[in-house]
C-alpha positions in Angstrom: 0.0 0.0 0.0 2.8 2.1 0.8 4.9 1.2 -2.7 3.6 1.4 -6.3 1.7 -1.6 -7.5 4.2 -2.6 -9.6 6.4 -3.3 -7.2 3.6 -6.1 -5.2 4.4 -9.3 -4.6 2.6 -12.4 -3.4 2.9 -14.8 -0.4 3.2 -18.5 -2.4 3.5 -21.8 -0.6 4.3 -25.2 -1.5 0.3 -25.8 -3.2 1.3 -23.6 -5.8 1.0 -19.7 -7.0 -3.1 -20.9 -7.9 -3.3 -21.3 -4.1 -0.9 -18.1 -2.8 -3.4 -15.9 -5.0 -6.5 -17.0 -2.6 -4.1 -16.0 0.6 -4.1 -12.6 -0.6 -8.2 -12.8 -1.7 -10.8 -14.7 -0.1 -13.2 -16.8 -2.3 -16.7 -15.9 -2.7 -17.8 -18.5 0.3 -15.9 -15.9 2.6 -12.6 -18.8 3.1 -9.3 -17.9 3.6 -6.0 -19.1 4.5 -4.5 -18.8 8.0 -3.5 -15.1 8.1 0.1 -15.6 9.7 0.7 -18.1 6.9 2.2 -15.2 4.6 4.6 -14.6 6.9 7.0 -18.0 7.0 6.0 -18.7 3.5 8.1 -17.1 0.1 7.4 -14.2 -1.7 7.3 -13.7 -5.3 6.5 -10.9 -7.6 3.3 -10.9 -9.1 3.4 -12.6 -12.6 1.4 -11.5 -15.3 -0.8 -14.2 -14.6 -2.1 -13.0 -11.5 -2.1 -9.4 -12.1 -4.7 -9.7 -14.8 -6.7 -12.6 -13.0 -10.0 -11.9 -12.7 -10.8 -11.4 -8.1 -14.3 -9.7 -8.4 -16.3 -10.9 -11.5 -19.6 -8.3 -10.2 -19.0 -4.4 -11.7 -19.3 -3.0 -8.2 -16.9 -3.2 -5.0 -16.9 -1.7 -2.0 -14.1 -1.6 0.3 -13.5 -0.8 3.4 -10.3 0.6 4.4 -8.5 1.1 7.7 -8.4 5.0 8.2 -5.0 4.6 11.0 -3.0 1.6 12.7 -5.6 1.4 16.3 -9.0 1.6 14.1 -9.9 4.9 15.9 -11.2 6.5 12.8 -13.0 3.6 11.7 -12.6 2.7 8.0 -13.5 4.4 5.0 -15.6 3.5 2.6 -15.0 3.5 -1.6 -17.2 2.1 -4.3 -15.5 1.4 -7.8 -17.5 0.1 -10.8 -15.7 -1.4 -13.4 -17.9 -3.0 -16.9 -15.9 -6.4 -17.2 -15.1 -6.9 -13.1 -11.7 -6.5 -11.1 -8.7 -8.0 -11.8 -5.9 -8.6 -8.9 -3.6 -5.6 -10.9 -6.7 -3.2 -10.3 -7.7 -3.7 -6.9 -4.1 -3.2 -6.3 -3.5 0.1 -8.1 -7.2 1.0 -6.2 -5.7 0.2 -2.5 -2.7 2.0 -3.6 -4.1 5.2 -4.9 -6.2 5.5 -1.9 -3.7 5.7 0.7 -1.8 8.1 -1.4 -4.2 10.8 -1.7 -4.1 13.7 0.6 -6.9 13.2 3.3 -9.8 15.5 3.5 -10.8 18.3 5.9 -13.2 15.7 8.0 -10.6 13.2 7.7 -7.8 15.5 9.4 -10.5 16.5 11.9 -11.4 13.3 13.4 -7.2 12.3 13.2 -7.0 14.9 15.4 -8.3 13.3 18.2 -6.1 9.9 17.4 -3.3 8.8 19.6 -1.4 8.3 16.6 1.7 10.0 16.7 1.1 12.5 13.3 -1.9 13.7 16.1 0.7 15.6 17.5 1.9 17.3 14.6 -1.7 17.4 13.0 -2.9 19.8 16.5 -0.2 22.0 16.5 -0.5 22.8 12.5 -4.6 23.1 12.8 -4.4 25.2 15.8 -2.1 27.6 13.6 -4.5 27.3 10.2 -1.6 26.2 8.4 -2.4 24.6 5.2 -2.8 20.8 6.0 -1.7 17.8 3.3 -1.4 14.5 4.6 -1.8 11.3 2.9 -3.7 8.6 4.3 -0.6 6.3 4.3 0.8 8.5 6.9 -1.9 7.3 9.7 -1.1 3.6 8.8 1.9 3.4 11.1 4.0 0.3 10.5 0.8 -1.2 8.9 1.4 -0.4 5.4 1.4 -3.8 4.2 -1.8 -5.2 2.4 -2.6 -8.8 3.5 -6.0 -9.6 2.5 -9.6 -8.3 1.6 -12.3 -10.3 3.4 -15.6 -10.4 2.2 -18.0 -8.8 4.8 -20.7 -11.3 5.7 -24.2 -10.5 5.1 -27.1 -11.0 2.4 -26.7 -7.2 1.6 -23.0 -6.9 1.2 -22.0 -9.0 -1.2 -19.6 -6.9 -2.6 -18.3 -5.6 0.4 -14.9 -6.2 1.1 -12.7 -4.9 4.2 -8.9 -4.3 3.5 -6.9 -6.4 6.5 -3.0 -4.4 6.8 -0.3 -6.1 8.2 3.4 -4.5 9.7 
């Protein structure tokens, strides 16, 4: 989240790159793979197989993403559509472009109030009405690794998905 999408790479095991592609995804029954598993396992760059496999086939998805490291912001919310569904390469560029964007007025308001330590920084430039630009990525802390997006349960969220971040 915190480098390009080109540079990505995926957690693989010894079932296969088929199988390292679901750790990253869940499937539409909401499965996964142990979430620590990524971490003993090796790590390969995307191949140009996966990048342009298809993760979403619907044209809408919703994600959720972490606003800072402790959850006090709560996540954010995005819908994309896309005509032909999302592929692994564009969920990707999605997550990243998202954390790189500045955050908005509400956004620095409520960090404000965070224990993070940008809050610091963040008071002492509001209470000044200095021009404030801070990217999202900034509030992640050491948690500017993407591990997973889980489908949320629920008849009416079927194509909601929350990001999971990992150190």
């Amino acid at each position: 989240m915190s480098e390009p999408s080109s540079t990505a790479y995926i957690c693989s095991d010894s079932f296969g790159i088929d199988d390292a592609t679901t750790s990253v995804f869940d499937d539409a029954n909401g499965s996964t793979k142990e979430p620590g598993a990524c971490f003993v396992n090796l790590l390969q760059p995307l191949s140009q197989r996966e990048k342009s496999k298809m993760i979403v086939g619907n044209h809408f998805i919703t994600i959720l993403f972490p606003g800072d490291r402790f959850e006090e912001m709560g996540p954010c919310s995005r819908t994309f559509f896309s005509d032909t569904g999302f592929t692994c390469w564009q969920l990707l560029e999605h997550i990243y472009t998202f954390y790189q964007e500045n955050m908005s007025t509400s956004e620095i308001e409520l960090a404000i109030h965070t224990d993070s330590r940008h809050a610091d920084r963040l008071r002492s430039m509001y209470s000044t009405k200095e021009a404030l630009e801070v990217k999202r990525i900034e509030f992640l802390g050491s948690r500017k690794s993407f591990q997973m997006l889980k489908h949320v349960p629920g008849k009416h969220f079927k194509n909601v998905c929350e990001l999971l971040t990992r150190a």
